[in-house]
KEVO-551050 format. One line per 3 residues: number of its first residue (from 1); their letters; for each residue x, y negated, z of N, C-alpha, C, O. Coordinates in steps of 0.05 Angstrom, whole numbers. Each point is the difference from the previous one (the first is absolute). Example, Ala and Ser with C-alpha at 12.3 -4.5 7.8 and 13.67 -1.06 7.14 Angstrom:
REM KEVO-551050
1	AS	264,114,156,-18,-24,0,18,-24,0,21,0,13  -28,-21,-27,16,-24,1,-15,-22,14,10,-22,4
//
This chain:
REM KEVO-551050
1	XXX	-686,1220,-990,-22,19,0,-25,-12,13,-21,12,-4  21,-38,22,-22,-4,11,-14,-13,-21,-22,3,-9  37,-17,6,-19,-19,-32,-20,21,-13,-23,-9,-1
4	XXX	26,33,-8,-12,12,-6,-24,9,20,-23,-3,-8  25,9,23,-19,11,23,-26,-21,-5,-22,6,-10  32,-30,18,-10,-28,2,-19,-4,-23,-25,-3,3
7	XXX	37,4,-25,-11,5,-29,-28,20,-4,-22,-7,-8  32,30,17,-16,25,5,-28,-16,14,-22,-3,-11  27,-3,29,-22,-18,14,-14,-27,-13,-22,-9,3
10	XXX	37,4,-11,-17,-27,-12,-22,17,-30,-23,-7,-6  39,27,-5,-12,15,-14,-35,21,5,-17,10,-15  21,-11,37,-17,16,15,-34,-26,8,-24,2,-3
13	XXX	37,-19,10,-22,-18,-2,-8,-20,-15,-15,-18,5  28,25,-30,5,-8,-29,-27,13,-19,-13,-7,-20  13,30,38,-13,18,-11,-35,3,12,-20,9,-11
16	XXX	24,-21,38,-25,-9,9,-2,-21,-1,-15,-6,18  21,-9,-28,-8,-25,-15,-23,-2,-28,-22,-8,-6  51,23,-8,-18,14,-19,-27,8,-9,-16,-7,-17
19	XXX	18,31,41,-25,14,7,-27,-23,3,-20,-1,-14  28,-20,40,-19,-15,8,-14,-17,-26,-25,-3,-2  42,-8,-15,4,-22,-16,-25,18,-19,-22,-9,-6
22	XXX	33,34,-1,-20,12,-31,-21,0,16,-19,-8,-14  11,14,37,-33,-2,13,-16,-25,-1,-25,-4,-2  50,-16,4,-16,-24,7,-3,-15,-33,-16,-18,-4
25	XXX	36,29,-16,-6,-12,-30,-19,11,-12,-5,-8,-22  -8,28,34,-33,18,-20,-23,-26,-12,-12,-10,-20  15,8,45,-13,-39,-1,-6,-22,-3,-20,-13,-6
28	XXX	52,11,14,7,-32,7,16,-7,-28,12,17,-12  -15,-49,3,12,-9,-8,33,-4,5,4,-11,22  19,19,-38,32,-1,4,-8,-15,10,-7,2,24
31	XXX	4,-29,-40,25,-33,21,-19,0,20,11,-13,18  -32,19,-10,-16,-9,32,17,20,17,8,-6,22  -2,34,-36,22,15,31,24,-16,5,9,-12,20
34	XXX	0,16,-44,30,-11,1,1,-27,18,17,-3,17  -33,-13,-23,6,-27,17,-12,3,33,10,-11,19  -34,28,-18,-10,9,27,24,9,15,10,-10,20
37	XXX	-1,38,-39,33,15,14,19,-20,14,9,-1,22  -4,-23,-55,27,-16,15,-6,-14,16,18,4,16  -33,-21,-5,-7,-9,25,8,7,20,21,-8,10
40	XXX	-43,30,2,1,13,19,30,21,-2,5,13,20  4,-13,-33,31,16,4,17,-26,1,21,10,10  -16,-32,-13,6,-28,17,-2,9,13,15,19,5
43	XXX	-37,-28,16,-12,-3,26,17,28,9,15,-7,18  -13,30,-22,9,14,18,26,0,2,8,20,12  16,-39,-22,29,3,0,-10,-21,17,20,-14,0
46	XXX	-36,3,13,8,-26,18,21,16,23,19,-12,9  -27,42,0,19,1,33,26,-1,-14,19,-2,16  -12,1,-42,31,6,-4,18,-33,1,24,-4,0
49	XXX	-48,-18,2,13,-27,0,27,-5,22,20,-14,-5  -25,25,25,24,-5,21,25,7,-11,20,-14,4  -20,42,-22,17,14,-10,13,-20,-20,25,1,-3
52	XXX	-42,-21,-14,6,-16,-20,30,-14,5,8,-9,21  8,11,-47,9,-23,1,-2,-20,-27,-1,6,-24  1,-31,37,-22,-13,-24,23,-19,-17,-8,-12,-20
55	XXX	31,9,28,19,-11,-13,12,19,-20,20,13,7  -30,-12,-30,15,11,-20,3,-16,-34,-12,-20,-6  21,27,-1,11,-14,-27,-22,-4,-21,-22,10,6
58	XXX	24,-21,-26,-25,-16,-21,5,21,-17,-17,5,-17  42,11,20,1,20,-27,-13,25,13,-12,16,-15  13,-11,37,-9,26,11,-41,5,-3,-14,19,-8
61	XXX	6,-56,23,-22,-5,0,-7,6,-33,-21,12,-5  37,-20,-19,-12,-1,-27,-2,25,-3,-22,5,-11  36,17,15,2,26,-9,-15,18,13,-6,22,-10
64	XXX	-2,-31,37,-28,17,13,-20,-5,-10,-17,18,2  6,-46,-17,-23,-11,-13,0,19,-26,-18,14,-9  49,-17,-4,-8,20,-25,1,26,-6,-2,13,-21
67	XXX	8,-7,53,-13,32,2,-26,-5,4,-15,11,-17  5,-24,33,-31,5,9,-16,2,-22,-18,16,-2  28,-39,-22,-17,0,-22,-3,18,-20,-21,1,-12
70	XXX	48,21,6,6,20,-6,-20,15,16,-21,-3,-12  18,14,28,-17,25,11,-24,-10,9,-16,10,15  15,-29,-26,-39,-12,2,-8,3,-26,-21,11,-6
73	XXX	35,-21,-10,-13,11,-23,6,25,-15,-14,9,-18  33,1,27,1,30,-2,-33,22,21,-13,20,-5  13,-29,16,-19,5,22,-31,-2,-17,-15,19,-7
76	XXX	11,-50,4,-27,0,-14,5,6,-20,-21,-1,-12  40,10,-7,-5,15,-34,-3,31,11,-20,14,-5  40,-6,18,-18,25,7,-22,14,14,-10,22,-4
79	XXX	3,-48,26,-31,-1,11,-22,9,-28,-17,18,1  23,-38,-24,-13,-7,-27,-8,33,-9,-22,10,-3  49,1,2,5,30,-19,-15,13,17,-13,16,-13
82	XXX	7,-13,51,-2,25,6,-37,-4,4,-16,17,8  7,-46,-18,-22,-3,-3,-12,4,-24,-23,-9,-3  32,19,-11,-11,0,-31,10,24,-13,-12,8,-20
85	XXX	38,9,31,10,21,-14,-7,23,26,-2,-10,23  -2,40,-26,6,22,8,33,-4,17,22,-5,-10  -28,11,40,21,0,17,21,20,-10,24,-6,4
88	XXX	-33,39,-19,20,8,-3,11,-2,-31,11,18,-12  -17,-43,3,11,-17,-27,25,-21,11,23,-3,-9  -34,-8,31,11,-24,10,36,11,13,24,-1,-8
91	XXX	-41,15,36,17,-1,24,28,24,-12,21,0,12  -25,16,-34,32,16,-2,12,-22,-9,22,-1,12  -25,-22,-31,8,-17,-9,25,-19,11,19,-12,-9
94	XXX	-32,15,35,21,-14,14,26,24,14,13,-4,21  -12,15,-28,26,20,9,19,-18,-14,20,-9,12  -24,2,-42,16,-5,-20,23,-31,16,22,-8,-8
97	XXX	-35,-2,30,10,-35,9,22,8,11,17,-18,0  -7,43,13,29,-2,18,12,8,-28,23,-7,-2  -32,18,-15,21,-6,-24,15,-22,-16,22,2,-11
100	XXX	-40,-23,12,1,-25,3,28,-8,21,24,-6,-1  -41,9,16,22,-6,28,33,4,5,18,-14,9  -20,37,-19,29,13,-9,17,-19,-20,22,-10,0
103	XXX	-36,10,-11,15,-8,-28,0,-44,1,10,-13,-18  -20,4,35,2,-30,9,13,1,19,11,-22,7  -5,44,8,18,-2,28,28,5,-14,19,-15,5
106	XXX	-16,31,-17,25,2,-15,7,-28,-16,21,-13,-2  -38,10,-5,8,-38,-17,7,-21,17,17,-17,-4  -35,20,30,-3,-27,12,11,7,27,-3,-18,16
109	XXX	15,38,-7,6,0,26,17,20,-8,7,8,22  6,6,-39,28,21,-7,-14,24,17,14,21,2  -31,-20,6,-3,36,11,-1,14,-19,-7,-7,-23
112	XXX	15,35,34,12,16,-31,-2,30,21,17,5,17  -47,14,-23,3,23,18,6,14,-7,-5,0,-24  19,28,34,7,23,-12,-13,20,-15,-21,-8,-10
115	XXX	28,30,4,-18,23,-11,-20,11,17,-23,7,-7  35,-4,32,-24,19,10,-21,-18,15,-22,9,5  29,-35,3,-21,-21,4,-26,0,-26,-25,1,-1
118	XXX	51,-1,-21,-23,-12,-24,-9,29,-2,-21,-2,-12  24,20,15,-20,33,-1,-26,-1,23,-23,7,-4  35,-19,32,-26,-7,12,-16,-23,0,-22,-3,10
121	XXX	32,-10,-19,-19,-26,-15,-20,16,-18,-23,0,6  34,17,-31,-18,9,-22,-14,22,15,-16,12,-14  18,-4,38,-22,20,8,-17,-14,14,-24,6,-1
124	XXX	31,-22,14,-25,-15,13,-14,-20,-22,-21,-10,8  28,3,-31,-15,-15,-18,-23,28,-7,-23,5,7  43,6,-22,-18,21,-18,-22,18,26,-21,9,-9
127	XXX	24,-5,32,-24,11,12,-19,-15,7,-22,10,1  26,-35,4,-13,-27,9,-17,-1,-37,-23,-8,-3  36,14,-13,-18,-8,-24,-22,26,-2,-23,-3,-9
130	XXX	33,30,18,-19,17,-7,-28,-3,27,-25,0,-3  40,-3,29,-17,-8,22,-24,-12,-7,-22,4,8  31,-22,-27,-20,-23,3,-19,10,-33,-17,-11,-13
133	XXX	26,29,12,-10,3,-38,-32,6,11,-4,0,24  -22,6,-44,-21,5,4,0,33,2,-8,16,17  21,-11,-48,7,32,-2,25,0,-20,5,-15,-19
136	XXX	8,36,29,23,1,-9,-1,11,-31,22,-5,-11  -37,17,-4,-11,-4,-28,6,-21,-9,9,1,-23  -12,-21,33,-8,-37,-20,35,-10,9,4,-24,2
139	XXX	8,33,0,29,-5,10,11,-35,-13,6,-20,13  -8,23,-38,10,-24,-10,-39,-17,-2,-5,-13,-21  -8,15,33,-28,-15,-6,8,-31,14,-4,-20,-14
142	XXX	12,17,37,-3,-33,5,20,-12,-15,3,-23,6  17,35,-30,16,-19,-24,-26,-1,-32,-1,-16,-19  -11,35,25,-24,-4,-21,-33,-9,2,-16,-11,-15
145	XXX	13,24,50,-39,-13,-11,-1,-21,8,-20,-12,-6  40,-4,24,-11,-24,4,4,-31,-17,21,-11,-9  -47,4,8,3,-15,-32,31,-26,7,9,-5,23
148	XXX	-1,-5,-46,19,-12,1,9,-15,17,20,3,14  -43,-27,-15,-8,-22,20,15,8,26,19,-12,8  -32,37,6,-1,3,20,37,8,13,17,-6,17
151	XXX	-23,25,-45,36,9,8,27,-20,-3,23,0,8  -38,-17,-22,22,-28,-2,-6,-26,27,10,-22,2  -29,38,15,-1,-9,27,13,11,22,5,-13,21
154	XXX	2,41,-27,3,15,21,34,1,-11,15,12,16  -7,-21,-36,32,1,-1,10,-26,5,23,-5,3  -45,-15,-1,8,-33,1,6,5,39,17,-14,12
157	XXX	-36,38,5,7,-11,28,22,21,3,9,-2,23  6,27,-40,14,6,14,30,-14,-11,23,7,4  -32,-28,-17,28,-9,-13,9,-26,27,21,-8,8
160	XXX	-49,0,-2,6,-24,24,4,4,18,14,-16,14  -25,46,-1,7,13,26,28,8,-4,16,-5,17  -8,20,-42,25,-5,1,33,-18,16,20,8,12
163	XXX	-33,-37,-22,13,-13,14,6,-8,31,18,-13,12  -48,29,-5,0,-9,25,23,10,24,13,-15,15  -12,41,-17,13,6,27,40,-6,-7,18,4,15
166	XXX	-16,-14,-40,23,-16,-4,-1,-22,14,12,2,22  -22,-21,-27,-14,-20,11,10,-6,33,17,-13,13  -37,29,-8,2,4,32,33,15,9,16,-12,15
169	XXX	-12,27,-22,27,5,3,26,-28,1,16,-4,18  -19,-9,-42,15,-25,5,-13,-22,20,13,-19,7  -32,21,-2,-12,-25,31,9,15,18,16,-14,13
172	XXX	-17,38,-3,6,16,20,25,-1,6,6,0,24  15,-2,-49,25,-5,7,8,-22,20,23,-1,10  -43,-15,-6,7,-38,12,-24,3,22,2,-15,20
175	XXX	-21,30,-22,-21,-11,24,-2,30,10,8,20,-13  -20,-18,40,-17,23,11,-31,6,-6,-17,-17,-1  13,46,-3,-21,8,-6,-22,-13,11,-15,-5,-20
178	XXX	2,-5,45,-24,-12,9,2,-26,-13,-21,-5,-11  43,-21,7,-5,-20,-20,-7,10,-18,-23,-5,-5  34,21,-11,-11,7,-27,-29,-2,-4,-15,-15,-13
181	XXX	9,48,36,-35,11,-7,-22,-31,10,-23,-3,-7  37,-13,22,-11,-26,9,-10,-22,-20,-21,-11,-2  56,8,-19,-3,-14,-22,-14,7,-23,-7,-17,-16
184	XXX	3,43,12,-9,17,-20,-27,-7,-11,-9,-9,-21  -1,17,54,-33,4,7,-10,-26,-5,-22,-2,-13  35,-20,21,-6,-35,4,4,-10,-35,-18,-12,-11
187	XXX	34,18,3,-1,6,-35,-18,4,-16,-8,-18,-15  -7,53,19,-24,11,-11,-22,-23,14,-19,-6,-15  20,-1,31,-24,-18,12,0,-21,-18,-22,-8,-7
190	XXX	44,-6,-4,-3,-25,-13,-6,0,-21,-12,-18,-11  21,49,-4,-15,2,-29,-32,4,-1,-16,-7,-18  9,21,43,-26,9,-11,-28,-26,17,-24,-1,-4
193	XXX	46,-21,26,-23,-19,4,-14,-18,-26,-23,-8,-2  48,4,-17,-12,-6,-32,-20,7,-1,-21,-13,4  24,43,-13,-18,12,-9,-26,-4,9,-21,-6,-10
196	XXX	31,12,37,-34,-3,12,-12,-21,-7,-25,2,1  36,-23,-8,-14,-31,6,-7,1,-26,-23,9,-2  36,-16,-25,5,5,-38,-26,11,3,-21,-14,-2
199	XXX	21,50,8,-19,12,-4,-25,10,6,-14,17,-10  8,-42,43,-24,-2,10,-14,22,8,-24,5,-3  50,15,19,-17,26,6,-2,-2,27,2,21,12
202	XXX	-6,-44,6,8,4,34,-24,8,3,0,15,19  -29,-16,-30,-21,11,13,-5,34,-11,-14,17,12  28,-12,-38,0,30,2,24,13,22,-6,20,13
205	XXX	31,-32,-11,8,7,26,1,2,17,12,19,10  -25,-37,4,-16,3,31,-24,29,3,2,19,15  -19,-26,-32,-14,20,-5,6,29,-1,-11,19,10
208	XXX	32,-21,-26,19,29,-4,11,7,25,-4,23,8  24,-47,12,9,1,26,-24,12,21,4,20,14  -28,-37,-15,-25,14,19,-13,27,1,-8,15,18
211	XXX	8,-15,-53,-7,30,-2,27,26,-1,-5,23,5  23,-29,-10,20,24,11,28,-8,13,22,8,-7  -31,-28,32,29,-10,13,17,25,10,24,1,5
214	XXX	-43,18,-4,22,26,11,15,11,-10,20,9,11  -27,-6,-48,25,12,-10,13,-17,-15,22,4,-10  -33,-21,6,30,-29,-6,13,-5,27,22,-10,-4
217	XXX	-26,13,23,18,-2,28,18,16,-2,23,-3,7  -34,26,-20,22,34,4,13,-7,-23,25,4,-1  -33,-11,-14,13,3,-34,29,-15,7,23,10,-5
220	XXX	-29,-39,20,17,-25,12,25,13,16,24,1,-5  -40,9,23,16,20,19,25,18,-15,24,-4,1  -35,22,-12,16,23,-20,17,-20,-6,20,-2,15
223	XXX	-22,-23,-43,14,-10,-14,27,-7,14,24,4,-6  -39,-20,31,31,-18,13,14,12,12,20,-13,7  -21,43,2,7,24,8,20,7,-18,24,-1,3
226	XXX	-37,8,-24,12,14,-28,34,-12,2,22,8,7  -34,-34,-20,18,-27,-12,24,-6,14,24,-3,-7  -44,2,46,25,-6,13,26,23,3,24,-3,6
229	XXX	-39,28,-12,22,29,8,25,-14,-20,23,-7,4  -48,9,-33,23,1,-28,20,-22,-3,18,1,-17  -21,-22,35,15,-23,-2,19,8,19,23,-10,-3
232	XXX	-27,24,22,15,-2,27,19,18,-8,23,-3,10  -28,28,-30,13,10,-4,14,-4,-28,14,20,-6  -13,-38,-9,16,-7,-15,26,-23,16,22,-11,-6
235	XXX	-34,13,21,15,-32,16,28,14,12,21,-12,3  -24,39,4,22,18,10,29,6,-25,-1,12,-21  18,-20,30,18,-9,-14,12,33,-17,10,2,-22
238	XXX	-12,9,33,7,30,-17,-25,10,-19,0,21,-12  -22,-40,11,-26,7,-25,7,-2,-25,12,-20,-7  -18,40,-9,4,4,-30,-27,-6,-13,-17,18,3
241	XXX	10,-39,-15,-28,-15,-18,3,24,-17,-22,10,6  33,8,-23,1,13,-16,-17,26,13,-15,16,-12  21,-18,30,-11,30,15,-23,-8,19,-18,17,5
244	XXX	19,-40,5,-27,-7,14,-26,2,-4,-17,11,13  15,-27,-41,-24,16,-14,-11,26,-10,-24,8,2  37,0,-9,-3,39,-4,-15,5,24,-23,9,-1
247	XXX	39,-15,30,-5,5,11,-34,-6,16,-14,16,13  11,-41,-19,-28,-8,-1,-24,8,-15,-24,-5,1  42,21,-19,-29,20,-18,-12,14,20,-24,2,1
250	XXX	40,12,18,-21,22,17,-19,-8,6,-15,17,9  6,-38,-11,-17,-11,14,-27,12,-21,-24,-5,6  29,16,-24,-19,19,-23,-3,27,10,-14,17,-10
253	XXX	32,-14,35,-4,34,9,-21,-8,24,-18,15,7  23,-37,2,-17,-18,25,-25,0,-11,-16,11,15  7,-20,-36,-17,1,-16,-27,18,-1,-23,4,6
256	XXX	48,3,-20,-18,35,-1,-8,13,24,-20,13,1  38,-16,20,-10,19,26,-23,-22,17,-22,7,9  30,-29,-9,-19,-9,24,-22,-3,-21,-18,-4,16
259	XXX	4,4,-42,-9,-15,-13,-24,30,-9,-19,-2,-16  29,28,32,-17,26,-6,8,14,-33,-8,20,-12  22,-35,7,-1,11,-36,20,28,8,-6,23,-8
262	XXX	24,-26,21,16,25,12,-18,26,-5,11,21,-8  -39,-22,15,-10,29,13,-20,-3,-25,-22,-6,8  24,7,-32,-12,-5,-20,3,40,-18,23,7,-5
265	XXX	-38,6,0,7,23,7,19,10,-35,18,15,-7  -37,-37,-5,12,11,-34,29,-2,0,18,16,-6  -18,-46,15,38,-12,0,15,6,23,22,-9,7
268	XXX	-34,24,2,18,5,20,33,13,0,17,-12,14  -11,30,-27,23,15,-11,18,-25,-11,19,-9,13  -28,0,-35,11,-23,-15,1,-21,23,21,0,12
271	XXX	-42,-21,-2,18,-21,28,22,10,16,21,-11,3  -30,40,11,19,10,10,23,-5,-2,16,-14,12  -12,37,-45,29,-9,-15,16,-22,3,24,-3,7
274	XXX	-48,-20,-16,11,-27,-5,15,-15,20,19,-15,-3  -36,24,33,16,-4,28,18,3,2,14,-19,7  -1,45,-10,20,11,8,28,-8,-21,23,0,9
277	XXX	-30,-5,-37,23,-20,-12,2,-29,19,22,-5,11  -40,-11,-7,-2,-18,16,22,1,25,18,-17,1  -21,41,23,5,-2,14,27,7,2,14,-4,19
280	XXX	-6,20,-47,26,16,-10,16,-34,-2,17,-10,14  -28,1,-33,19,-33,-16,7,-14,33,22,-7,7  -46,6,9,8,-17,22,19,15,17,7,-17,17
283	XXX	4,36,-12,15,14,20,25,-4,-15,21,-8,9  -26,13,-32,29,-9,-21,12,-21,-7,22,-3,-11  -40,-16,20,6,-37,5,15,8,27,24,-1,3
286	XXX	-36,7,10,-2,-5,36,34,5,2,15,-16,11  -8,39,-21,23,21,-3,24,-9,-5,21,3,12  -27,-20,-39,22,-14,-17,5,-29,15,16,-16,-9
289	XX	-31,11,31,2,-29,-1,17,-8,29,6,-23,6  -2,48,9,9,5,23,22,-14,5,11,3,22
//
């Protein structure tokens, strides 16, 4: 049951992450955040180095690299979508990834959850999809207005995020959570110093760094927060990948509340609703998993 709790939390600043990230993309160019972010979220796993242990295996090191690369570019294709498409086209979209999840954890790791797990799985998907809807009228609208392109971006990152918290689940098996979020972070750093250099943006990044180091600091902050909960808590030997994610949707009820859309007076009735399936699926995870 703590894995969950843990989860719950990484969810929560998942969600101010979020928040921070869509303020700071009105703006900014994706790859100048994204590589500003991974930096400075480096730099802040430095206090966990003591914690390190740095002797680990070439297969473990290969498979944190090809997670990192997995949710970096899952990351910037949906950076891409939530810059060019309507957020409530984009963001129900991703309810659909612990579906995913389910069904690769059963392939690749034999988890296999029950009925009433998989009943609160489908309530916290399906409120997390209406939560995040614009209006509950356009119900099926982010499988139709968003032009192709876009939607064949936004299923390319939930098919890579997919793999991820499998991923991590098998490194976790062999290392502890602070190597991991250590190796992870040092990972994302190596893909995107390329970048920086290839694509000759260090003087729009600096620039970007001078003019809003505060909420790329917070954005940094949130992230390695987030990451380290969700790792720490997959790393707990009684965690179900199948149910972990579901569980990381709340982070759409997080959303909505810290984010003011909550007190929105039209949708109000309808978010409401949507909460309370949300918080129904998670008590019914919580329940079954005892």
């Amino acid at each position: 049951m703590i894995w969950i709790i843990i989860m719950l939390g990484s969810s929560l600043f998942f969600a101010l992450n979020h928040i921070s990230k869509k303020k700071l993309l009105e703006n900014t160019n994706v790859l100048d955040m994204m590589i500003a972010v991974g930096i400075l979220s480096f730099i802040l796993t430095f206090p966990l180095i003591k914690f390190v242990e740095f002797q680990i295996s070439y297969k473990n090191i290969f498979l944190i690299a090809l997670n990192s690369a997995f949710a970096f570019s899952g990351s910037f294709l949906l950076n891409i979508a939530y810059k060019n498409c309507e957020i409530s086209s984009v963001s129900p979209l991703l309810n659909v990834n612990p579906l995913f999840v389910i069904v690769f954890s059963y392939f690749i790791l034999g988890e296999l959850i029950n009925t009433f797990q998989m009943f609160g799985v489908l309530l916290i998907l399906i409120g997390g999809y209406i939560v995040t809807l614009g209006n509950i009228r356009f119900f099926f609208r982010p499988f139709t207005s968003m032009p192709k392109k876009y939607f064949l971006i936004v299923l390319s990152t939930l098919l890579l995020w997919s793999f991820c918290p499998i991923l991590n689940r098998v490194v976790l098996l062999e290392i502890d959570a602070c190597s991991y979020m250590f190796f992870y972070a040092m990972s994302l750093l190596f893909i995107q110093i390329p970048l920086l250099l290839l694509k000759k943006r260090i003087k729009n990044i600096l620039h970007l760094v001078k003019k809003k180091w505060q909420l790329i600091f917070i954005i940094s902050f949130f992230w390695v927060i987030s990451d380290f909960l969700h790792i720490w808590a997959l790393s707990i030997p009684t965690a179900v990948v199948s149910l972990a994610m579901p569980v990381k949707r709340i982070s759409n009820l997080f959303t909505i509340i810290l984010g003011g859309k909550m007190f929105n007076e039209k949708n109000l009735l309808v978010k409401s609703t949507a909460c309370v399936f949300m918080l129904a699926g998670f008590f019914i995870i919580g329940l079954n998993t005892i």
